[in-house]
C-alpha positions in Angstrom: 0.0 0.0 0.0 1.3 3.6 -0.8 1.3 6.1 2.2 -0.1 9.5 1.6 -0.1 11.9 4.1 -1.6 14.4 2.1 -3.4 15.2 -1.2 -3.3 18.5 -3.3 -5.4 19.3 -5.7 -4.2 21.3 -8.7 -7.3 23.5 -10.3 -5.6 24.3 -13.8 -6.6 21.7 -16.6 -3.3 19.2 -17.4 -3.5 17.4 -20.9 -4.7 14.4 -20.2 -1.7 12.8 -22.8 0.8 13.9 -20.4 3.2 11.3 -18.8 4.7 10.9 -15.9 7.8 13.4 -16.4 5.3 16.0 -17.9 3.2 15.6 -14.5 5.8 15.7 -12.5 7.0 19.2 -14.0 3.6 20.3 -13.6 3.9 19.7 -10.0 7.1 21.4 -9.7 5.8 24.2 -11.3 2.5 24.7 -9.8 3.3 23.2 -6.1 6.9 24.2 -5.9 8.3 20.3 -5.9 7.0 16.9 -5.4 7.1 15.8 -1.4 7.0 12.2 -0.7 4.3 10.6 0.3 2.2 13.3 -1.1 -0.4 12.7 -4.3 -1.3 15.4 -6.5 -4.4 15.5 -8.4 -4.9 17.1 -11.9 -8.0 17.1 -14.4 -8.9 18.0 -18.1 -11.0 20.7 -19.1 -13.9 18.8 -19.1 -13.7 17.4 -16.1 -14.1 14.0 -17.0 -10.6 12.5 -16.4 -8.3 12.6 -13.9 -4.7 12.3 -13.3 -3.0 11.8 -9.9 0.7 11.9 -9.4 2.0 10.1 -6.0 5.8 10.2 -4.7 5.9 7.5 -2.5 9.4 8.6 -1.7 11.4 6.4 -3.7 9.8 6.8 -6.8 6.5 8.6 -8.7 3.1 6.8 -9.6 0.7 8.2 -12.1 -2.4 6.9 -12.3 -6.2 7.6 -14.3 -9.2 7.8 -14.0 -12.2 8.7 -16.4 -16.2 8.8 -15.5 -17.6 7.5 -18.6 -20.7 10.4 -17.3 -20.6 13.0 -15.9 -17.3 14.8 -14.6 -15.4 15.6 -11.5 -16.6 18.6 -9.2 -13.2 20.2 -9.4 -11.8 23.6 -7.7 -12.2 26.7 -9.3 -9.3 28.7 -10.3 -10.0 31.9 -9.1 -9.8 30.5 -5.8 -6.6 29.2 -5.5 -3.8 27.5 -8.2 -4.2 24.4 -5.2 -5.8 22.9 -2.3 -5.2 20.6 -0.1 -8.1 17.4 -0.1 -8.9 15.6 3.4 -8.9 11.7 2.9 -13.0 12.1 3.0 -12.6 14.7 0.2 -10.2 12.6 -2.0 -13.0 9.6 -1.6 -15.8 11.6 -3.2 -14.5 13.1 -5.5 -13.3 10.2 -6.9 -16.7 9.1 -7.4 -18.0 12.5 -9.0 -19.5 13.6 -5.8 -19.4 17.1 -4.7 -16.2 17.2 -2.5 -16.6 20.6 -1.6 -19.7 19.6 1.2 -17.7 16.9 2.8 -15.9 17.4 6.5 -15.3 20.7 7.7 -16.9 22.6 4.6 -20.5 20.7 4.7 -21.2 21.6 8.4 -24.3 22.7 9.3 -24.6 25.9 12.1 -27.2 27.6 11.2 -31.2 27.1 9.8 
């Protein structure tokens, strides 16, 4: 199993044909280097496929994933060129959920 202590989440598109050394310069560029045990998440424009891009700290994984409908409920860009993801976060979006309403952000204090 890979350890991740935590997860970023890149909100500028990355070309989905992009390998692993083009990823990995992405990160560099946009997170200031790649920190093991850290995974770094990066979508297309449309929001329907995903790359993530782990150092486990001896080495980098890149792995894919595409919703056949539908698309990720990624980070706007005017917020922020990242964000860091909970574990909770990571899990729904994943799935295509909204993220955003998950953990701290979807509590409730006032009706």
């Amino acid at each position: 199993m890979i350890r991740i202590d935590q997860i970023w989440l890149a909100t500028e598109p990355l070309d989905m044909r992009a390998g692993s050394d083009t990823a990995l310069a992405r990160v560099v560029q946009v997170f200031g280097s790649a920190r093991p045990h850290c995974a770094y998440l990066f979508a297309n424009k449309r929001a329907n496929r995903m790359k993530v891009l782990i150092h486990d700290g001896l080495g980098i994984w890149l792995c894919a994933r595409r919703l056949n409908r539908g698309k990720f409920h990624w980070a706007e860009s005017w917020r922020a060129p990242q964000l860091a993801l909970s574990d909770e976060q990571l899990s729904a979006l994943v799935q295509g959920l909204p993220w955003q309403r998950v953990g701290e952000a979807g509590v409730i204090s006032i009706l």
